[in-house]
Jmol script that loads the backbone (N, CA, C; Angstrom):
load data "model"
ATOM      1  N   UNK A   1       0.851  -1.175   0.000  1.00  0.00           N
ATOM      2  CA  UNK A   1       0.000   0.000   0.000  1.00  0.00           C
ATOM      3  C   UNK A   1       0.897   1.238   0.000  1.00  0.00           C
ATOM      4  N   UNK A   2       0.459   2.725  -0.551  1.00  0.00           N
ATOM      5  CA  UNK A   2       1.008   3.515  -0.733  1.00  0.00           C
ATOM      6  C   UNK A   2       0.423   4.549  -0.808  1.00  0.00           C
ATOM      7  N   UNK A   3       1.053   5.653   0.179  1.00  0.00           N
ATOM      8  CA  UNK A   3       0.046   6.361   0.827  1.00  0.00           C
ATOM      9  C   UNK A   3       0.628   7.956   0.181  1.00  0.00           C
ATOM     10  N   UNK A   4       1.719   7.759  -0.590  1.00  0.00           N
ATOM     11  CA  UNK A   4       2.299   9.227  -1.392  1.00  0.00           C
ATOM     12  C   UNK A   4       1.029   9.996  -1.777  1.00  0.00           C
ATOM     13  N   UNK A   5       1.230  11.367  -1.352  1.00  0.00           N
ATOM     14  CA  UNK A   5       0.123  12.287  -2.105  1.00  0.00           C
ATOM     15  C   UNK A   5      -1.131  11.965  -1.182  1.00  0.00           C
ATOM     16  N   UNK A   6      -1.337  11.509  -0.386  1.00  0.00           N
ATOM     17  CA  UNK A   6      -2.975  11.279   0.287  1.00  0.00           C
ATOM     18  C   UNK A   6      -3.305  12.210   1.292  1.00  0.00           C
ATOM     19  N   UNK A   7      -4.232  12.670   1.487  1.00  0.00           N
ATOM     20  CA  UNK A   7      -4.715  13.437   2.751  1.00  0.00           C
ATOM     21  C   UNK A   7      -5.585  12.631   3.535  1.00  0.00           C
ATOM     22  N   UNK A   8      -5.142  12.635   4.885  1.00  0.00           N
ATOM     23  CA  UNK A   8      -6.636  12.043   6.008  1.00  0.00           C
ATOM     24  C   UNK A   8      -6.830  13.065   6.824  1.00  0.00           C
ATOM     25  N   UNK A   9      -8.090  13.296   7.232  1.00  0.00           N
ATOM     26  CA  UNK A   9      -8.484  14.039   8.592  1.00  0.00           C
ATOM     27  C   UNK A   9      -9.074  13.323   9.391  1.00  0.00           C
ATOM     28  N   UNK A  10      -9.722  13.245  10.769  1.00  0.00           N
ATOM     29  CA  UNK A  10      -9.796  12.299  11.843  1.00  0.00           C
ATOM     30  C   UNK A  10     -11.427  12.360  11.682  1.00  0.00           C
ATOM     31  N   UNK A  11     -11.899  11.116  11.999  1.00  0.00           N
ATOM     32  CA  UNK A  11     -13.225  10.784  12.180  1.00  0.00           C
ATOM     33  C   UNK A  11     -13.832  10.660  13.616  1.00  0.00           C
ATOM     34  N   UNK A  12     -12.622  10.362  14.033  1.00  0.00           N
ATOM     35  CA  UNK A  12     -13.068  10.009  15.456  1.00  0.00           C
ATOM     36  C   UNK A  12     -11.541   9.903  16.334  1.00  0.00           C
ATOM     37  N   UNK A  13     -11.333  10.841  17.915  1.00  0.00           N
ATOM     38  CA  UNK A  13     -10.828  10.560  18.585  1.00  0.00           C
ATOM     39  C   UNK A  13     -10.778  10.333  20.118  1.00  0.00           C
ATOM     40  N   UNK A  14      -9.964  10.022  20.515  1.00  0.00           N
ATOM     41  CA  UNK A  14     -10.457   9.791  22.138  1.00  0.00           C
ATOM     42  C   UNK A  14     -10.223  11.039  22.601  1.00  0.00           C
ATOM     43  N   UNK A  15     -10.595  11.594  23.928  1.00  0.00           N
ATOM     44  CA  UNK A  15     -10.602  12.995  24.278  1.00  0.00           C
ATOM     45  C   UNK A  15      -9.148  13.395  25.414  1.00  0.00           C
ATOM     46  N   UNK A  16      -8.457  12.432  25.506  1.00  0.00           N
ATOM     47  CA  UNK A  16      -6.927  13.019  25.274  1.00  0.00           C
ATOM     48  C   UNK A  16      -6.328  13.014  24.181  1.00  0.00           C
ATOM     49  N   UNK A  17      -6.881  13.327  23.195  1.00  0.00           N
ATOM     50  CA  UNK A  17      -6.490  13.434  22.018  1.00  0.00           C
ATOM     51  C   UNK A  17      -6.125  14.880  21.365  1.00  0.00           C
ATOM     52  N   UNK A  18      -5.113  15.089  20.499  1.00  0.00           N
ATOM     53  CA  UNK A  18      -5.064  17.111  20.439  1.00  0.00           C
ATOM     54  C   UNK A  18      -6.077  17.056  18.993  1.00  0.00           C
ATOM     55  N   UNK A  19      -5.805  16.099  18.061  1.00  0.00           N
ATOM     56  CA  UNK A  19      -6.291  16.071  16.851  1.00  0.00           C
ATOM     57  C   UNK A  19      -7.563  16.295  16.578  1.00  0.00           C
ATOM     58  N   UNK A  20      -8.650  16.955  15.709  1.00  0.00           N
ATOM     59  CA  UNK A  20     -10.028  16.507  15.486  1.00  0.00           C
ATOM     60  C   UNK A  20     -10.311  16.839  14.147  1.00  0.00           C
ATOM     61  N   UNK A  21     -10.955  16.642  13.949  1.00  0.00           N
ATOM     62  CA  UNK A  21     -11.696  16.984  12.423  1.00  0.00           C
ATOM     63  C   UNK A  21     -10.631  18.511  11.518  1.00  0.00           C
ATOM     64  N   UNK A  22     -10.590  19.344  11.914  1.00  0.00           N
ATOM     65  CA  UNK A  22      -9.823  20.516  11.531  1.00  0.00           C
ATOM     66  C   UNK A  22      -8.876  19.847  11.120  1.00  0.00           C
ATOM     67  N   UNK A  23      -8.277  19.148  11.710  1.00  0.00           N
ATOM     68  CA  UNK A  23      -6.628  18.607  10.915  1.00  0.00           C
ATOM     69  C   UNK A  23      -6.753  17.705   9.839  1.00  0.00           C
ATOM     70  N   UNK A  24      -5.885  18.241   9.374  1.00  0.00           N
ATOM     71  CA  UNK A  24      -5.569  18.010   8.066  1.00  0.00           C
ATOM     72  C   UNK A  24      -4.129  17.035   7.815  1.00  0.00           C
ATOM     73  N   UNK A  25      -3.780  15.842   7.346  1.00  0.00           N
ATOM     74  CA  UNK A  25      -2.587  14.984   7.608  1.00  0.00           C
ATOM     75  C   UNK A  25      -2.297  14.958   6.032  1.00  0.00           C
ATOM     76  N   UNK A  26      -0.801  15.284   5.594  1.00  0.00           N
ATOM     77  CA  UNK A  26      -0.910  15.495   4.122  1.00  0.00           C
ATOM     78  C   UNK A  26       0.575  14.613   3.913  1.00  0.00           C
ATOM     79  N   UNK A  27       0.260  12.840   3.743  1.00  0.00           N
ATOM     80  CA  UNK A  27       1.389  12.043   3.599  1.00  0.00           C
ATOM     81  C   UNK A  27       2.509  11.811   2.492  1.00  0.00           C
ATOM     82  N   UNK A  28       3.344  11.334   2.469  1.00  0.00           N
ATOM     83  CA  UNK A  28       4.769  11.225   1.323  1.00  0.00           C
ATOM     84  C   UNK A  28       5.224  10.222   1.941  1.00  0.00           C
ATOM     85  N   UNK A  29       5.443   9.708   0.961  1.00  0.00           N
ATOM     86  CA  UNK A  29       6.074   7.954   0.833  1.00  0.00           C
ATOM     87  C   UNK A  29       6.903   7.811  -0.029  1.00  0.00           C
ATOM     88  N   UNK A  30       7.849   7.495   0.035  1.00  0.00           N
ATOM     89  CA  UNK A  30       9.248   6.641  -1.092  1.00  0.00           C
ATOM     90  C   UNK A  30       9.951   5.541  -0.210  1.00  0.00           C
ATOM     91  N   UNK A  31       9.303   4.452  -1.188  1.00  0.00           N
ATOM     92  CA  UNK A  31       9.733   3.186  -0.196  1.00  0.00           C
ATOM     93  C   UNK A  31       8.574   2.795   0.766  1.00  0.00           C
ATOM     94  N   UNK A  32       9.269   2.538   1.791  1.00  0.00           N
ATOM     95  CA  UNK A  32       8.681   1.924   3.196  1.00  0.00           C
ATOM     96  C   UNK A  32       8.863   2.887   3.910  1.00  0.00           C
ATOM     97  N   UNK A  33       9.294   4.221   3.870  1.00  0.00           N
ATOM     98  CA  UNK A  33       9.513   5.387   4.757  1.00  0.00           C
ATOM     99  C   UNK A  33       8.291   6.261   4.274  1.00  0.00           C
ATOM    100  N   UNK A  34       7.846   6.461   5.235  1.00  0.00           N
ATOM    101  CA  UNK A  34       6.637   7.874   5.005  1.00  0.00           C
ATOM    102  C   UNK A  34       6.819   9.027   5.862  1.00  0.00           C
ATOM    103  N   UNK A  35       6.580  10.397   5.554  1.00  0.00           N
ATOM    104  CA  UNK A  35       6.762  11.176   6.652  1.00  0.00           C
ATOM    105  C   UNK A  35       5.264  11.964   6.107  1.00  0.00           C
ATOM    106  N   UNK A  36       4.895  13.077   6.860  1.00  0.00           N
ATOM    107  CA  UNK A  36       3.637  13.728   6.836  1.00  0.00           C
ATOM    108  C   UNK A  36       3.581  14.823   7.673  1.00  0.00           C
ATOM    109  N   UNK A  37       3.512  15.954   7.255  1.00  0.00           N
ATOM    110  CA  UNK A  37       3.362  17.319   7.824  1.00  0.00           C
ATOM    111  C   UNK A  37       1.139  17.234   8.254  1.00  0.00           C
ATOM    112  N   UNK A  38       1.138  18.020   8.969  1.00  0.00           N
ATOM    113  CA  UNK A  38      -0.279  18.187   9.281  1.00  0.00           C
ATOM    114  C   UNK A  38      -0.279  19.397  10.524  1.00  0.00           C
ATOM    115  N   UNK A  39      -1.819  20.516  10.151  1.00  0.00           N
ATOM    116  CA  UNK A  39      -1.786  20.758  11.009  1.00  0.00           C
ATOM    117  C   UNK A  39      -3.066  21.559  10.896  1.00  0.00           C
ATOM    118  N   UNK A  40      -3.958  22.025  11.409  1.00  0.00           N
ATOM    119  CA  UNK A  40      -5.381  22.678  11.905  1.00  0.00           C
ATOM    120  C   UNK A  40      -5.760  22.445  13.083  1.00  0.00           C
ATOM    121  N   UNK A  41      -7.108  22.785  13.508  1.00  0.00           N
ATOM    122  CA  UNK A  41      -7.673  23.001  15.006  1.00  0.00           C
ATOM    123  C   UNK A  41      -6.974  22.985  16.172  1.00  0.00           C
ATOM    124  N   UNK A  42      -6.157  22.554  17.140  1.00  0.00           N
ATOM    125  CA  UNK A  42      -5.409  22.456  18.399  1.00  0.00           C
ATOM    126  C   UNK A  42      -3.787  22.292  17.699  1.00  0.00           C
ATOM    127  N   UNK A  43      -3.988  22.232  16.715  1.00  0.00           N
ATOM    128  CA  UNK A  43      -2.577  21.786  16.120  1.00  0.00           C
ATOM    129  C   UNK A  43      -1.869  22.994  15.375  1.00  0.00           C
ATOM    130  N   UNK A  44      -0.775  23.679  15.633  1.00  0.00           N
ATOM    131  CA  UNK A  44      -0.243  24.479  15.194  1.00  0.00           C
ATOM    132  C   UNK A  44       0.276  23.655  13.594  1.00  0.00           C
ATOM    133  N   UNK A  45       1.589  23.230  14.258  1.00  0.00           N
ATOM    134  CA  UNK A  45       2.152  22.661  13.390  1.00  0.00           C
ATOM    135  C   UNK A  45       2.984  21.137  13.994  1.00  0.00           C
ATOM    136  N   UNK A  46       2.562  19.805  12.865  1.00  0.00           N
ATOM    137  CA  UNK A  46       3.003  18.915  13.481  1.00  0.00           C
ATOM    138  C   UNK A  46       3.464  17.794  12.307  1.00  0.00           C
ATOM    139  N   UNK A  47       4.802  16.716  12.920  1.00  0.00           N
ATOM    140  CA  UNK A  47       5.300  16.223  11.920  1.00  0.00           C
ATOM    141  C   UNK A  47       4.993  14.478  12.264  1.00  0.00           C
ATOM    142  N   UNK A  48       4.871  13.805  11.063  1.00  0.00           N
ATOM    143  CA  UNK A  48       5.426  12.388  11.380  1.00  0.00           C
ATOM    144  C   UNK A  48       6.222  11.743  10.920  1.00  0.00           C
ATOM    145  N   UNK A  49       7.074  10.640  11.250  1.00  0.00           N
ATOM    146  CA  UNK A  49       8.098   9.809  10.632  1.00  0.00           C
ATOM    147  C   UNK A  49       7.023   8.771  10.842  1.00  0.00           C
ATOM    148  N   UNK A  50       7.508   7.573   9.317  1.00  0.00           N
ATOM    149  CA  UNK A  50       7.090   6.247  10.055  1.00  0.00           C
ATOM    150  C   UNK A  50       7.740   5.189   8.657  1.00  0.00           C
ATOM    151  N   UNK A  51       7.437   3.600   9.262  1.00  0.00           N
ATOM    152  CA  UNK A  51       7.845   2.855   8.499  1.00  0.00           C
ATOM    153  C   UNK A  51       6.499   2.363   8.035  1.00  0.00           C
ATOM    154  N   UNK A  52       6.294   1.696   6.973  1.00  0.00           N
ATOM    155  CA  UNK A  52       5.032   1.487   6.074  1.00  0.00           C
ATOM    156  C   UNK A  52       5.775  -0.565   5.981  1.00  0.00           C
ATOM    157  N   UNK A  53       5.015  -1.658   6.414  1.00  0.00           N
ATOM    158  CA  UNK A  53       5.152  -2.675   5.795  1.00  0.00           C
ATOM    159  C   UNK A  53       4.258  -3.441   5.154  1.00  0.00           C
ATOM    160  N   UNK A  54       4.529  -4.531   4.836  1.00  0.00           N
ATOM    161  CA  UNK A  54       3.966  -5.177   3.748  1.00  0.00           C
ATOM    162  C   UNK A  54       2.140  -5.012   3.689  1.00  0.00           C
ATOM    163  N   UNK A  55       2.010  -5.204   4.637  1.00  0.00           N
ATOM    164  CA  UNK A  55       0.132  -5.407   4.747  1.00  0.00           C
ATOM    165  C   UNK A  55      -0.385  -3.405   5.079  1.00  0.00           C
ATOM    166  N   UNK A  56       0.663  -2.668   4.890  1.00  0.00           N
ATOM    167  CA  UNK A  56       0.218  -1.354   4.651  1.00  0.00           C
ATOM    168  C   UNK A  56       0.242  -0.901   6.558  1.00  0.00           C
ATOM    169  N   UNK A  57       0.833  -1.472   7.198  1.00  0.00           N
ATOM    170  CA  UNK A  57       0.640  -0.762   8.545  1.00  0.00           C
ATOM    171  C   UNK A  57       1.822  -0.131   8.876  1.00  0.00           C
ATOM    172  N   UNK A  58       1.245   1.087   9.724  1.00  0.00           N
ATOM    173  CA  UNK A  58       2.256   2.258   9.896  1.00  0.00           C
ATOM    174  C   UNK A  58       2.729   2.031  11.013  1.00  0.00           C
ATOM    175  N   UNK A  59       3.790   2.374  11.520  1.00  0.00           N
ATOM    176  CA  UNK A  59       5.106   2.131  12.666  1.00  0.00           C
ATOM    177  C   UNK A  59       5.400   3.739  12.698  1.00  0.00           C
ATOM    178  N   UNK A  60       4.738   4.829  13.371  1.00  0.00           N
ATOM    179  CA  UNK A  60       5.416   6.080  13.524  1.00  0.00           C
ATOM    180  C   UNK A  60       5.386   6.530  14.647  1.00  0.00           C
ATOM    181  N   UNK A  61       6.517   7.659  15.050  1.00  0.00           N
ATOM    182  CA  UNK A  61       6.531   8.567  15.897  1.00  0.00           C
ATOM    183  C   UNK A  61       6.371  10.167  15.413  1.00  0.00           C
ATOM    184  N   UNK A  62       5.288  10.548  16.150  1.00  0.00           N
ATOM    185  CA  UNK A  62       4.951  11.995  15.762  1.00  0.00           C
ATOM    186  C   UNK A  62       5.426  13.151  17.103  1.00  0.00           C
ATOM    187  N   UNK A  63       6.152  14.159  16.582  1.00  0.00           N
ATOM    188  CA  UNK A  63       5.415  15.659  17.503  1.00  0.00           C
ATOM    189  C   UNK A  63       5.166  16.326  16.948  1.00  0.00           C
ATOM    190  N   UNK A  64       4.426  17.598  17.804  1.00  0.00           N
ATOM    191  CA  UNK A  64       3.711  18.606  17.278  1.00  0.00           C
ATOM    192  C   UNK A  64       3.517  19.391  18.497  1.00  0.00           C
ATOM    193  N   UNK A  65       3.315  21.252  17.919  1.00  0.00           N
ATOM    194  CA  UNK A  65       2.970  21.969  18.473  1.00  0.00           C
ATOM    195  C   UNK A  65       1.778  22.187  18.721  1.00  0.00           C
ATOM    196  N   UNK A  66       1.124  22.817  19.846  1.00  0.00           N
ATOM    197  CA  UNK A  66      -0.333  22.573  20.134  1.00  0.00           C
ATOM    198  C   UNK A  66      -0.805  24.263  20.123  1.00  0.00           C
ATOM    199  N   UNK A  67      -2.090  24.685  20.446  1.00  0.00           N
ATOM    200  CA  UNK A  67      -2.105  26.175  20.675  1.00  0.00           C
ATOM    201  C   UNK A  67      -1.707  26.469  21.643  1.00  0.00           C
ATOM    202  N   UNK A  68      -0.939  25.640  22.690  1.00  0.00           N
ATOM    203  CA  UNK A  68      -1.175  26.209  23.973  1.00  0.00           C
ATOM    204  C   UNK A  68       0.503  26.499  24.313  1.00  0.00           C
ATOM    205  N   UNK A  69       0.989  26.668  22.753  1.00  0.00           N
ATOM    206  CA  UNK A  69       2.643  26.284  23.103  1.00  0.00           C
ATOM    207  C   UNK A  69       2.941  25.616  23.191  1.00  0.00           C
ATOM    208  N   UNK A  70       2.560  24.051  23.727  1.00  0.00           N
ATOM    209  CA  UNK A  70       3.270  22.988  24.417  1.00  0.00           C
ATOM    210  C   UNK A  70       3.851  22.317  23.174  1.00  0.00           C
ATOM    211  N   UNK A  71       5.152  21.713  23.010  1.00  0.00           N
ATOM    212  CA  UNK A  71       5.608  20.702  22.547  1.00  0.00           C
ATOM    213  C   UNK A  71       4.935  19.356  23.024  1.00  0.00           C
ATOM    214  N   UNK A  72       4.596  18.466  22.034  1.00  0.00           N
ATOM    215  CA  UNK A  72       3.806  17.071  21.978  1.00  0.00           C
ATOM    216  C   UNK A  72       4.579  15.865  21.222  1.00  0.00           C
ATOM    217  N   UNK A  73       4.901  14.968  22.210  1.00  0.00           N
ATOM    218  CA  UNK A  73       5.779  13.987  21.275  1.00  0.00           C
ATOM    219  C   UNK A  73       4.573  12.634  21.544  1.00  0.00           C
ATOM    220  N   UNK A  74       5.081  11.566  21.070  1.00  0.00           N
ATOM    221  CA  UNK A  74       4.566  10.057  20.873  1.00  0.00           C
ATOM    222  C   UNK A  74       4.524   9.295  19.495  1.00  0.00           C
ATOM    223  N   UNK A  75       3.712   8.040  20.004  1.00  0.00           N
ATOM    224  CA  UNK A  75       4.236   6.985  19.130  1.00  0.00           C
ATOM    225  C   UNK A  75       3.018   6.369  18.768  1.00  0.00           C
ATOM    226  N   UNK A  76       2.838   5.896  17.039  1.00  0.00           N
ATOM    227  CA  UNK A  76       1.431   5.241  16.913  1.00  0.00           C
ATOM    228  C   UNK A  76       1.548   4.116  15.932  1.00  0.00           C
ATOM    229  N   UNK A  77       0.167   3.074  16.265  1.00  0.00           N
ATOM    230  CA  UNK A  77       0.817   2.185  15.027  1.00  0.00           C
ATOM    231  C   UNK A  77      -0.948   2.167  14.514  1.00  0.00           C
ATOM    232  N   UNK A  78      -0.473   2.532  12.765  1.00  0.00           N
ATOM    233  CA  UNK A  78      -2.262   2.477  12.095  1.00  0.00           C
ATOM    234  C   UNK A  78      -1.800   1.033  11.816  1.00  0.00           C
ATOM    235  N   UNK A  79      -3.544   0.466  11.028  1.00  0.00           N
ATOM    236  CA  UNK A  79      -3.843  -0.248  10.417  1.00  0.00           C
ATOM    237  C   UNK A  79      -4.862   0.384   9.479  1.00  0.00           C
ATOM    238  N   UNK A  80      -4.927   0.214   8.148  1.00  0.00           N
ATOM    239  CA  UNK A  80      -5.669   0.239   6.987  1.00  0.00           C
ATOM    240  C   UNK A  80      -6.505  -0.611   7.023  1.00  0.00           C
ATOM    241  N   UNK A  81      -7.524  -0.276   6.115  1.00  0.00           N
ATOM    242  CA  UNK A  81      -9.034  -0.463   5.916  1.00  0.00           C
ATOM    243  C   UNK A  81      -9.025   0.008   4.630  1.00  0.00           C
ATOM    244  N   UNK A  82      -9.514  -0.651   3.665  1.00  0.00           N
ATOM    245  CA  UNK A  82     -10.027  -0.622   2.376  1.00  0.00           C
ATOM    246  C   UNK A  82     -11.774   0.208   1.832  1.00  0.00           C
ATOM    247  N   UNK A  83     -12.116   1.326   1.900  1.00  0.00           N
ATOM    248  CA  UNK A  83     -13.117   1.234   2.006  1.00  0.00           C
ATOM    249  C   UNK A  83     -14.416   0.954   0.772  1.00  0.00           C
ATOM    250  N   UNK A  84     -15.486   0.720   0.754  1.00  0.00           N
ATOM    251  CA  UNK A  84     -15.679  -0.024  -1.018  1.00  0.00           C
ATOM    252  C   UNK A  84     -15.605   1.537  -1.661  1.00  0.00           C
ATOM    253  N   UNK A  85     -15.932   2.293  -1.276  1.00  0.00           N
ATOM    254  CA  UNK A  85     -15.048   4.111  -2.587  1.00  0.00           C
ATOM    255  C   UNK A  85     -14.045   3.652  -3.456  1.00  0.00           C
ATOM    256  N   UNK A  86     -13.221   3.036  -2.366  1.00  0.00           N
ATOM    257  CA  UNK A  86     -11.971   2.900  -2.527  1.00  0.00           C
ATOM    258  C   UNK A  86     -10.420   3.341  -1.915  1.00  0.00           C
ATOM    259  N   UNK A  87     -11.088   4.632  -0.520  1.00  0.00           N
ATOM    260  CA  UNK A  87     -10.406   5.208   0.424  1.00  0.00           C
ATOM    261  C   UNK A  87      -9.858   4.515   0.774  1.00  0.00           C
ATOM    262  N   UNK A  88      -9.178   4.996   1.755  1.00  0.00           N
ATOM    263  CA  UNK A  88      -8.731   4.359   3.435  1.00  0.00           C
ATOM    264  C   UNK A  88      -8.752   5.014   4.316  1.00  0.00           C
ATOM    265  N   UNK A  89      -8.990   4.155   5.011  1.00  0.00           N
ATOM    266  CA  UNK A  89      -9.308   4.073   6.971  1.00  0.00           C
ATOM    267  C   UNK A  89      -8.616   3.680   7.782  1.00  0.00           C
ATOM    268  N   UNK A  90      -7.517   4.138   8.610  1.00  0.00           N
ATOM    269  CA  UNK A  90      -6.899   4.353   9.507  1.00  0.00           C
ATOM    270  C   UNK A  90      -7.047   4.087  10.813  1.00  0.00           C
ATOM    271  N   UNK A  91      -7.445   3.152  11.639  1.00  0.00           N
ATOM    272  CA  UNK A  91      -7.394   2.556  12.676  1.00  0.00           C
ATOM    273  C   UNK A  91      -6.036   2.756  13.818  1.00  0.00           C
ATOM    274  N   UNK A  92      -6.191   3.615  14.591  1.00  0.00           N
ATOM    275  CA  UNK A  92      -5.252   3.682  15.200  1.00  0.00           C
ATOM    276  C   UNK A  92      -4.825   3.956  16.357  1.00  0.00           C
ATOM    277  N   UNK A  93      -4.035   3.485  17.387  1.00  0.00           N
ATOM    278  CA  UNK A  93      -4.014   2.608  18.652  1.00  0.00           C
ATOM    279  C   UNK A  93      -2.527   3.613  18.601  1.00  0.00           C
ATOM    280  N   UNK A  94      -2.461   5.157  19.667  1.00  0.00           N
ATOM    281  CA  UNK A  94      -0.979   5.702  20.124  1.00  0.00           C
ATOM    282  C   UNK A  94      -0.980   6.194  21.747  1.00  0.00           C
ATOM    283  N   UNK A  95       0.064   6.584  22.025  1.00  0.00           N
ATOM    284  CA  UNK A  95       0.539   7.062  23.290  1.00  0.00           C
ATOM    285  C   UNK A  95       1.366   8.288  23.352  1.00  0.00           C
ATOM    286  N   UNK A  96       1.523   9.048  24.186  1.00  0.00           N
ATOM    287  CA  UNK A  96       1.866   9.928  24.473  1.00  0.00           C
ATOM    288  C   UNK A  96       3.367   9.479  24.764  1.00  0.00           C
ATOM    289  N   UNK A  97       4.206  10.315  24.381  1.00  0.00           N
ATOM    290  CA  UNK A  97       5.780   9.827  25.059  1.00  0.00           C
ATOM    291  C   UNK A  97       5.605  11.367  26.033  1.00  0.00           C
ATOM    292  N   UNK A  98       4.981  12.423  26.024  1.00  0.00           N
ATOM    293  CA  UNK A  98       5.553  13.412  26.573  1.00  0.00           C
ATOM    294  C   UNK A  98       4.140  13.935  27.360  1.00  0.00           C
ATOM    295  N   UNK A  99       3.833  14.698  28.888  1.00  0.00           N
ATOM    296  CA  UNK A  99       3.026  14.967  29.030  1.00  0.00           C
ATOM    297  C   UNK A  99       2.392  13.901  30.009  1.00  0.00           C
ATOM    298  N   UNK A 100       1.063  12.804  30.128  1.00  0.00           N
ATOM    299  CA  UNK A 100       0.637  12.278  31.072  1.00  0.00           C
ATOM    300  C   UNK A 100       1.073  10.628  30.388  1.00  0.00           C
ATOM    301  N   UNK A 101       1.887  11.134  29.132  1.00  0.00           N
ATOM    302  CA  UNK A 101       1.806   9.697  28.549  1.00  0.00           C
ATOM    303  C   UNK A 101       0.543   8.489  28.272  1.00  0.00           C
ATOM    304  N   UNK A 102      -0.419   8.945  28.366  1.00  0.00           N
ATOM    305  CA  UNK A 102      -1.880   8.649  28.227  1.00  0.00           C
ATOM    306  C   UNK A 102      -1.677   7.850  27.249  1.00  0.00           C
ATOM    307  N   UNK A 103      -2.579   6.819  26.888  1.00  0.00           N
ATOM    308  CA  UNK A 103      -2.759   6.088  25.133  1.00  0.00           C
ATOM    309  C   UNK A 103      -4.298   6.263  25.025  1.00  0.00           C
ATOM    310  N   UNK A 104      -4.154   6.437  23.480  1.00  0.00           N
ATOM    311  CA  UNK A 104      -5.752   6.512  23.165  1.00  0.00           C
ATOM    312  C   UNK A 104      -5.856   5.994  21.666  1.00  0.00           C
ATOM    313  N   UNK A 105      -7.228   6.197  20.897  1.00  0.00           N
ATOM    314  CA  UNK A 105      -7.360   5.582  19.372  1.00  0.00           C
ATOM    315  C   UNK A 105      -8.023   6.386  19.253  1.00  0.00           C
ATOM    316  N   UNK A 106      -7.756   6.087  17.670  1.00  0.00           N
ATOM    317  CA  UNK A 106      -8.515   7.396  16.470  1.00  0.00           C
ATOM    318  C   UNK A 106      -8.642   6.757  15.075  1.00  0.00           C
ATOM    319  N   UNK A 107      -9.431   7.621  14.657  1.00  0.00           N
ATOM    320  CA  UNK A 107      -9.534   6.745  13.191  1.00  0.00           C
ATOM    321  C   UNK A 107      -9.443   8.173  12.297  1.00  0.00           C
ATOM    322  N   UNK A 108      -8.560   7.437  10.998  1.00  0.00           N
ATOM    323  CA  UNK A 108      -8.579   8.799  10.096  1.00  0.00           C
ATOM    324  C   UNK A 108      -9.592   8.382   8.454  1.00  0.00           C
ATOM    325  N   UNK A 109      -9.976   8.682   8.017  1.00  0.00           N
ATOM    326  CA  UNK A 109     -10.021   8.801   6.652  1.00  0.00           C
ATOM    327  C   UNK A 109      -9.374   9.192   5.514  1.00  0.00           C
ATOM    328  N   UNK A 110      -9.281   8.884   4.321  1.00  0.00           N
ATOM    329  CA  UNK A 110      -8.914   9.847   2.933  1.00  0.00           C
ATOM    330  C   UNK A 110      -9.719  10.403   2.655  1.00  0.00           C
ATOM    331  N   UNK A 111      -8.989  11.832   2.161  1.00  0.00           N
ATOM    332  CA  UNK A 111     -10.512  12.675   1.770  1.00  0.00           C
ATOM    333  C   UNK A 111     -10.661  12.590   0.299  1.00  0.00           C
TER     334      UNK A 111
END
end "model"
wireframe off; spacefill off
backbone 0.3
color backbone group
């Protein structure tokens, strides 16, 4: 799977979550490396690294700036979903490395 050029925004998150609908996730892929700038509603500006393998699941660590100033680090792993459009759906299970270290899930879409 290959996620170069795609946009997702969030459908749903848990409420330690900074992300919501406003954000915008705008991915690049070459290879098995993906990275992804994103940023709207609570999110100033925020980055991800990650590894992409065979069955399309993501291995990343993200930070990001929030409105409140704070620096935000952690770690997430998606799973894909096929949807019959033809999108994808983003299933995804992260944690906080910085802050209360909390874990929570979210789901993204393609728009």
């Amino acid at each position: 799977m290959n996620y170069n050029n795609k946009i997702f925004k969030v459908v749903s998150n848990t409420s330690n979550g900074e992300t919501s609908e406003e954000v915008l996730f705008r991915y690049k892929q070459e290879g098995e490396v993906l990275t992804c700038n994103y940023s709207g509603g609570q999110i100033i500006e925020g980055h991800l690294i990650a590894v992409v393998n065979n069955n399309g699941e993501i291995d990343m660590r993200y930070h990001q700036i929030n409105r409140k100033g704070e620096t935000m680090t952690g770690i997430c792993k998606s799973t894909p979903e096929i949807l019959p459009n033809g999108k994808i759906r983003l299933y995804e299970e992260w944690q906080w490395t910085s802050g209360d270290c909390s874990k929570g899930t979210s789901i993204l879409e393609e728009i």
